[in-house]
C-alpha positions in Angstrom: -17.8 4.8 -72.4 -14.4 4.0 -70.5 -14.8 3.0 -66.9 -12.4 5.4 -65.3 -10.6 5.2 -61.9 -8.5 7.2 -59.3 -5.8 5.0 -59.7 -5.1 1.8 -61.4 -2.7 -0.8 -59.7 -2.0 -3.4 -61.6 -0.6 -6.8 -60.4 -3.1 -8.4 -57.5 -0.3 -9.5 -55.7 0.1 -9.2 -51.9 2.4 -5.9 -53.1 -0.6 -4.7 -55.3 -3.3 -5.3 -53.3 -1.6 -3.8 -49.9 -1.2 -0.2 -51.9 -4.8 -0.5 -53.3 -6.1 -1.0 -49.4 -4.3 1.9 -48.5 -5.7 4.2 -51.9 -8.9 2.9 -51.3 -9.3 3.9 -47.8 -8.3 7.6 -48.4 -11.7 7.5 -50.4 -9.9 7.1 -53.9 -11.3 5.3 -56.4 -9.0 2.4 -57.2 -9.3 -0.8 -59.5 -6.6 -4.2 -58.9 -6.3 -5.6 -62.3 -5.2 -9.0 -62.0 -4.5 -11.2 -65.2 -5.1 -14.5 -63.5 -8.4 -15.2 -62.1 -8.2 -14.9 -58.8 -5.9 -12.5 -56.5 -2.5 -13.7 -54.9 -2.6 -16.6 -57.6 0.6 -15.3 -59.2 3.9 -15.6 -58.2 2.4 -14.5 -54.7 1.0 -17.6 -53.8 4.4 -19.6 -53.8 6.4 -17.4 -51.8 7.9 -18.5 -49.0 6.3 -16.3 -46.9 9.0 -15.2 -44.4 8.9 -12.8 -41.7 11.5 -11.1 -40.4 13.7 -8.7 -39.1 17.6 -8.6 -40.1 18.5 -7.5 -43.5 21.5 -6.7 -45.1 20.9 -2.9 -45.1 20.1 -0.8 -41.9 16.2 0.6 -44.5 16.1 -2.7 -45.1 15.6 -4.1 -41.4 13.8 -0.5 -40.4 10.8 -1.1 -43.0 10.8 -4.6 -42.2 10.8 -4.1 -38.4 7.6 -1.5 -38.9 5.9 -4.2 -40.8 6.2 -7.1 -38.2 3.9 -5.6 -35.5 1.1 -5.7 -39.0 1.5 -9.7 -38.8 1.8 -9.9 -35.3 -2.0 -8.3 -35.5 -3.0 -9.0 -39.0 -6.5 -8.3 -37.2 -6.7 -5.0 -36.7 -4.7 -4.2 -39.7 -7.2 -5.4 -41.9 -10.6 -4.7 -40.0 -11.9 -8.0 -41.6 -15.7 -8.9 -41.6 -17.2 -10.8 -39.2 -16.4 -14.8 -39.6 -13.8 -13.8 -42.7 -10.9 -16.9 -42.6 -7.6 -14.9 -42.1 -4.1 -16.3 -42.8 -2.3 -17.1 -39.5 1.0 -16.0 -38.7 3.6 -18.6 -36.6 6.4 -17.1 -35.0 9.3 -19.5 -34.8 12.7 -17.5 -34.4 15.4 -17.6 -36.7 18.9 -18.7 -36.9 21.7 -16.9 -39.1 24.9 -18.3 -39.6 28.1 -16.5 -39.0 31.4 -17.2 -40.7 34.7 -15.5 -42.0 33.1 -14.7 -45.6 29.8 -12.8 -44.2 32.0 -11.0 -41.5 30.8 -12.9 -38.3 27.4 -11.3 -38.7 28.8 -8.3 -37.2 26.7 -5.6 -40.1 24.0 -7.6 -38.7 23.9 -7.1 -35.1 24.9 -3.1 -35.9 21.9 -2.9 -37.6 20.0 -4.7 -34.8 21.6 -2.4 -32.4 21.2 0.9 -34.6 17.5 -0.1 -35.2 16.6 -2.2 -31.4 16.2 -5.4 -33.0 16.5 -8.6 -30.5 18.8 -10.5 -31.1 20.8 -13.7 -29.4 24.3 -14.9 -29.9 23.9 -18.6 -30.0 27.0 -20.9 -29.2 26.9 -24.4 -31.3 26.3 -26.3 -28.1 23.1 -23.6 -27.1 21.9 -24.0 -31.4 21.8 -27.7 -30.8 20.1 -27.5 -27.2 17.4 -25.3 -29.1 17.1 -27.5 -32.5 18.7 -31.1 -31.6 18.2 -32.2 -35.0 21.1 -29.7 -36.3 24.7 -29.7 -37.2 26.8 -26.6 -36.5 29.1 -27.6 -39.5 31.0 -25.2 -42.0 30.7 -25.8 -45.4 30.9 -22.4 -47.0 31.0 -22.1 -50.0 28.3 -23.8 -51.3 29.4 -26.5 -53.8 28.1 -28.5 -56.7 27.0 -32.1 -55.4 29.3 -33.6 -57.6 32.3 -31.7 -55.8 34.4 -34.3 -53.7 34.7 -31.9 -50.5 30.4 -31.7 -51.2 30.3 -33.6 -47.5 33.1 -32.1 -45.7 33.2 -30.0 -43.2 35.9 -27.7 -42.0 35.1 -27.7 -38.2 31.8 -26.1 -36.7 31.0 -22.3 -36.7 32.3 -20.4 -34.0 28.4 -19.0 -33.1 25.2 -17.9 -35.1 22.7 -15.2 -34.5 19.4 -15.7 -33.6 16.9 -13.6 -34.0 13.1 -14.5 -32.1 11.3 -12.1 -34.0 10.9 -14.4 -37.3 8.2 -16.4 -38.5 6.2 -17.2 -42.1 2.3 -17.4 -43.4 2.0 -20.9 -44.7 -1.2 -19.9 -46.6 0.5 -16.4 -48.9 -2.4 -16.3 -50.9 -5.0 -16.4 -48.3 -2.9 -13.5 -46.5 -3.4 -11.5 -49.9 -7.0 -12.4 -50.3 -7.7 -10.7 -47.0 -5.5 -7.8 -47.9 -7.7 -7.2 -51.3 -10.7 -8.3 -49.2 -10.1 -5.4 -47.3 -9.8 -2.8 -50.4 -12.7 -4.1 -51.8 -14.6 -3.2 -48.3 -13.1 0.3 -49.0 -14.5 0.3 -52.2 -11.8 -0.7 -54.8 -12.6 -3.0 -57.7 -10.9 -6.2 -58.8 -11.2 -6.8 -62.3 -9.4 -10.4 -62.5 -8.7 -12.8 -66.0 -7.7 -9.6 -67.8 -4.0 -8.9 -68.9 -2.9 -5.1 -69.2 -1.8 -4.4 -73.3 -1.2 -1.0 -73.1 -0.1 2.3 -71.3 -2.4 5.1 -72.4 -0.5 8.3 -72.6 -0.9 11.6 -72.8 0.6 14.9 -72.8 3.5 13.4 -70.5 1.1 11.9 -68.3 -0.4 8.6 -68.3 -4.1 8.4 -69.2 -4.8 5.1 -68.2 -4.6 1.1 -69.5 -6.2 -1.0 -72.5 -6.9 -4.8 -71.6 -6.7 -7.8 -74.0 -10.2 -7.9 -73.9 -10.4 -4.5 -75.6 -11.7 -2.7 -72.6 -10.1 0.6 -72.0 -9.8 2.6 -68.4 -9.2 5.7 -67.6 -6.8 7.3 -64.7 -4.4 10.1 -64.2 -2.3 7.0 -61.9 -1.2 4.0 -62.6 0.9 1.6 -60.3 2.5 -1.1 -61.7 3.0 -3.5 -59.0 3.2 -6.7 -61.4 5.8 -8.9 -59.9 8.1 -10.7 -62.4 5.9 -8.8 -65.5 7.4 -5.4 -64.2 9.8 -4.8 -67.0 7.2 -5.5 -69.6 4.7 -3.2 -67.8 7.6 -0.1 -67.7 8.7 -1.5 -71.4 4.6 -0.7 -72.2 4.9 3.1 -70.6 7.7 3.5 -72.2 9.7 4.4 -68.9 13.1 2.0 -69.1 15.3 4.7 -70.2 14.7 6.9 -67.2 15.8 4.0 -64.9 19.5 3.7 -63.4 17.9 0.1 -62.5 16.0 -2.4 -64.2 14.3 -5.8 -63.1 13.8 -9.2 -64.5 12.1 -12.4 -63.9 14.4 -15.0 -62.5 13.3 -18.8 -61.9 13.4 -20.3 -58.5 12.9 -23.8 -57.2 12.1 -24.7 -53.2 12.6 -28.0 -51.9 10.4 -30.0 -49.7 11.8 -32.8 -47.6 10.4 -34.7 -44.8 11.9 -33.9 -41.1 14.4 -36.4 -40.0 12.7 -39.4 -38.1 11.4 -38.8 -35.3 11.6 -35.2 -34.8 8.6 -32.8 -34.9 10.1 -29.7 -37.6 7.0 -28.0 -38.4 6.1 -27.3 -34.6 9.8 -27.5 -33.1 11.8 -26.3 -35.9 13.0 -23.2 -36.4 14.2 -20.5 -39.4 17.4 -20.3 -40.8 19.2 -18.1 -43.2 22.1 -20.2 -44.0 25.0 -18.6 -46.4 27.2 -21.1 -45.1 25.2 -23.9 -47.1 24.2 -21.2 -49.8 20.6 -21.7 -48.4 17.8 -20.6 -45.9 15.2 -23.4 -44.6 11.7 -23.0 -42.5 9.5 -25.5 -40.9 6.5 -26.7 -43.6 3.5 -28.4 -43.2 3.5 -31.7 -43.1 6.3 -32.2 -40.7 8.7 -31.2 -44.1 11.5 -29.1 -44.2 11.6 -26.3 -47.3 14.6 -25.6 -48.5 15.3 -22.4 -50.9 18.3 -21.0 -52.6 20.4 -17.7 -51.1 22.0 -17.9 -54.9 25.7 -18.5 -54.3 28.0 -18.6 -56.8 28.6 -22.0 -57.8 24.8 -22.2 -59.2 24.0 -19.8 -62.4 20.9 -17.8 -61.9 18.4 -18.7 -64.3 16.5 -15.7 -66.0 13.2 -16.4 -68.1 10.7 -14.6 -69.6 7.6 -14.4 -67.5 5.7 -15.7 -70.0 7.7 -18.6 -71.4 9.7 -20.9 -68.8 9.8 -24.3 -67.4 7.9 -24.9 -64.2 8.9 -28.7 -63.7 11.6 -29.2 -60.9 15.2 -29.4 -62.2 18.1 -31.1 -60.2 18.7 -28.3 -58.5 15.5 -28.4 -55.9 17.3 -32.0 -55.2 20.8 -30.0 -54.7 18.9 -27.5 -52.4 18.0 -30.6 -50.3 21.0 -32.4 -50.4 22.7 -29.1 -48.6 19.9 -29.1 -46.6 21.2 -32.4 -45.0 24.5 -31.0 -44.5 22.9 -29.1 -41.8 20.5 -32.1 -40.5 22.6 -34.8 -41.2 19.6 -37.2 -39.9 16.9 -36.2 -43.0 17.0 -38.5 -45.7 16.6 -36.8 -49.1 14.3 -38.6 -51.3 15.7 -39.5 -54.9 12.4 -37.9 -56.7 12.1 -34.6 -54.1 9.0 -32.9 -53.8 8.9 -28.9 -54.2 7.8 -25.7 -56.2 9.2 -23.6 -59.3 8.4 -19.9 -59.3 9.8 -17.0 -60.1 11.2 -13.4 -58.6 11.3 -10.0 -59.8 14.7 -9.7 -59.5 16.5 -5.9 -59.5 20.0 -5.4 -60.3 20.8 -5.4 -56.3 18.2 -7.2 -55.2 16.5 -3.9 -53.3 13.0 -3.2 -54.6 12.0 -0.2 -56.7 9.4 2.1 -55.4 9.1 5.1 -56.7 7.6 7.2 -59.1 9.0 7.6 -62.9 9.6 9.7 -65.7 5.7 9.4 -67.0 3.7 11.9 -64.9 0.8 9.7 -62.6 3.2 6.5 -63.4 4.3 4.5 -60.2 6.4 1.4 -59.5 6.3 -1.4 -56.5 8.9 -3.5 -58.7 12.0 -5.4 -58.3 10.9 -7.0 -55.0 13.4 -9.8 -55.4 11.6 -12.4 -53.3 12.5 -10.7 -49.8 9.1 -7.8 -49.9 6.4 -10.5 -48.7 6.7 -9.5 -45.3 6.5 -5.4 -46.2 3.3 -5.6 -47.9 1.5 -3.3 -44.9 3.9 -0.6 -45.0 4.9 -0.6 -48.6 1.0 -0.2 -49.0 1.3 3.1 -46.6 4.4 3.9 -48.0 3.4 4.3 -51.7 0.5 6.4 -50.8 2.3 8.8 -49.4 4.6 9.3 -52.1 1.9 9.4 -54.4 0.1 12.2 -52.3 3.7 13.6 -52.3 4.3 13.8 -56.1 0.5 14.3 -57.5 1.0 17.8 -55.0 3.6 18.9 -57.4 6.8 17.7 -55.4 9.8 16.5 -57.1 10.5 13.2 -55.9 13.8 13.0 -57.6 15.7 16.0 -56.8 14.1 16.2 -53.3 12.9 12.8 -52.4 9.5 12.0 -50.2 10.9 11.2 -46.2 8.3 8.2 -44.9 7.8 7.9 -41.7 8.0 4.5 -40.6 4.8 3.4 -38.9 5.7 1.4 -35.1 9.3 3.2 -34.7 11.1 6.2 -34.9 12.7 5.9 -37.9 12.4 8.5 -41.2 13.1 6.7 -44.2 14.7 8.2 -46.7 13.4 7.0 -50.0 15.6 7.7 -52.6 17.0 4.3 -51.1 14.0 2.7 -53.5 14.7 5.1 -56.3 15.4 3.8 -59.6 17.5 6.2 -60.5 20.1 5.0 -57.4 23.2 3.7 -58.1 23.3 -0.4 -57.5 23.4 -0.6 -53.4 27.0 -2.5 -52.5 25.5 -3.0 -48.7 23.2 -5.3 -50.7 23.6 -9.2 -50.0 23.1 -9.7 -53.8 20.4 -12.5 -53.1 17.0 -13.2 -51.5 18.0 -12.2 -48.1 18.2 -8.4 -49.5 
């Protein structure tokens, strides 16, 4: 006999495992299928982690904003059992740099105004009081390290924004244990070392999954929240063609360098979402300095299948770092640099998919283009309510399911996350979202 479900998300990500917590506690029976053995163990557990509030797109900042009082009091979001080991949020602040090509940051502080956002405009002498270790330099655009003008610098920026309400998780896994911790107190299963091999469908509606091991479960919903895997998932349901936009899997590498000498980074250091170097950089244990990619143009974007793809560092963690310096002249970058290859699930403008699809009972949390870490509690929320919204006969796409935004007034619209949208210009085109 088939086990059978409620629903069935599949992906134990920090994604996944926030909308099974939220199924689970409306009393829904709900299985996480997971293809490694343990949850957050995917792409997951090398995020970066960030927390924060400016994006590129006024949604954007509102559902992060909503999220951040979630981290601020992971806690009481999660109810966790007596003695349970919880990730820790560190709240830091973070820096943005403003310059001709990104407007002076002026969408930005809009946004922050629009949505009541804190916010600081930061002189170069007032950056340098806060971090000492910094150089207000402009070196925008990003270059190759072979280009001669690599080192040059065309003056100092005329101010940058900072914004106090940022932070990371330096253990992401951990923070998605607890989240699927949680579901499992609310009764969902996680049925981890088993890949998904088939869609089951039905009369236009989805049936439930097969697994590799030959297993077969039944449910009438079926999320796929499977990180860089998405488009294989959708290719498996058979749902591509109904989608205006599609995701891939791209391959990232993150730099670790030690602080410059002297200075203590991981405890005094703070955020920074750098265009102007073509990079963003947080404090990391060990008194180190990560260092990740905002994709400018000069360096192709690498696309891979999930399955198949080289997870040694390249010279291009080393180019990370060497920009890095640009900004803290004072850190020495290592010839052999120390770091992490991963990958995104990249859509075609870098905004996430969630939404429902053209297969009755068929949801997607897709496309979260390394920027959704920090929404995990409200996309949870979120894609509960749009499937309570469709399963009660709603159309989604003609009339699309408003979400209230938990911790503000702010009604979000969510045909914003439709796959059917037209690529969003507002869009940064790169991790910041």
């Amino acid at each position: 006999m088939n086990k059978s479900y409620d629903a069935v998300v599949i992906g134990g990500g920090i994604i996944g495992s926030a909308i099974a917590y939220e199924l689970a506690k409306s009393s829904n029976s709900v299985a996480i299928i997971e293809k490694n053995r343990v949850v957050g163990s995917g792409s997951t557990c090398n995020s970066c982690a960030i927390i924060r509030t400016h994006y590129s797109t006024l949604n954007g900042a509102a559902l992060a904003k909503s999220n951040y009082p979630f981290w601020e009091d992971w806690s009481g979001y999660l109810e966790p059992a007596e003695g349970e080991s919880l990730a820790a949020y560190r709240e830091f602040g973070c820096i943005y740099t403003c310059f001709e090509s990104n407007g002076y940051g002026r969408k930005l502080e809009d946004i922050a105004n629009q949505l009541d956002i804190p916010y600081e405009v930061w002189t170069p002498s007032k950056m340098k009081a806060n971090l000492p270790v910094i150089s207000p330099g402009h070196y925008f655009p990003a270059k190759p390290a072979d280009d001669p003008e690599f080192a040059s610098s065309s003056g100092d920026m005329r101010y940058v924004l900072f914004f106090p309400k940022a932070g990371f998780i330096s253990d992401p896994q951990l923070a998605t244990q607890n989240i699927a911790a949680a579901a499992s107190r609310n009764g969902a299963d996680v049925i981890a070392g088993k890949r998904v091999v088939e869609i089951r469908r039905g009369n236009g509606r989805v049936e439930g999954i097969a697994l590799d091991t030959g297993e077969r479960i039944d449910s009438r919903i079926v999320v796929n929240a499977s990180g860089p895997h998405s488009y294989k998932v959708n290719e498996m349901a058979g749902v591509c063609e109904g989608m205006n936009i599609a995701t891939k899997a791209l391959r990232v590498e993150v730099a670790h360098v030690p602080s410059p000498q002297g200075f203590d980074f991981e405890h005094l250091g703070l955020i920074g979402s750098d265009a102007d170097i073509g990079g963003y950089w947080r404090p990391e244990v060990g008194n180190n300095i990560l260092f990740g990619s905002e994709e400018p143009e000069c360096d192709p974007l690498q696309w891979v299948d999930p399955d198949d793809y080289d997870t040694n560092l390249s010279e291009q963690a080393r180019l990370q770092a060497l920009r890095g310096a640009q900004r803290f002249p004072d850190m020495r970058v290592p010839n052999s640099v120390r770091g992490i290859v991963d990958l995104y699930d990249v859509s075609d403008d870098w905004i996430p998919i969630y939404d429902c699809s053209d297969l009755k009972g068929y949801y997607m949390a897709i496309g979260t283009s390394g920027n959704q870490f920090k929404n995990a509690p409200v996309v949870g929320m979120m894609m509960k309510a749009l499937i309570d919204y469709c399963e009660a006969g709603n159309d989604h796409d003609s009339s699309p399911c408003q979400y209230d935004l938990p911790n503000m007034d702010f009604k979000l619209d969510m045909a914003f996350c439709s796959r059917k949208r037209i690529i969003n210009r507002e869009s940064s085109f790169s991790v910041v979202g």
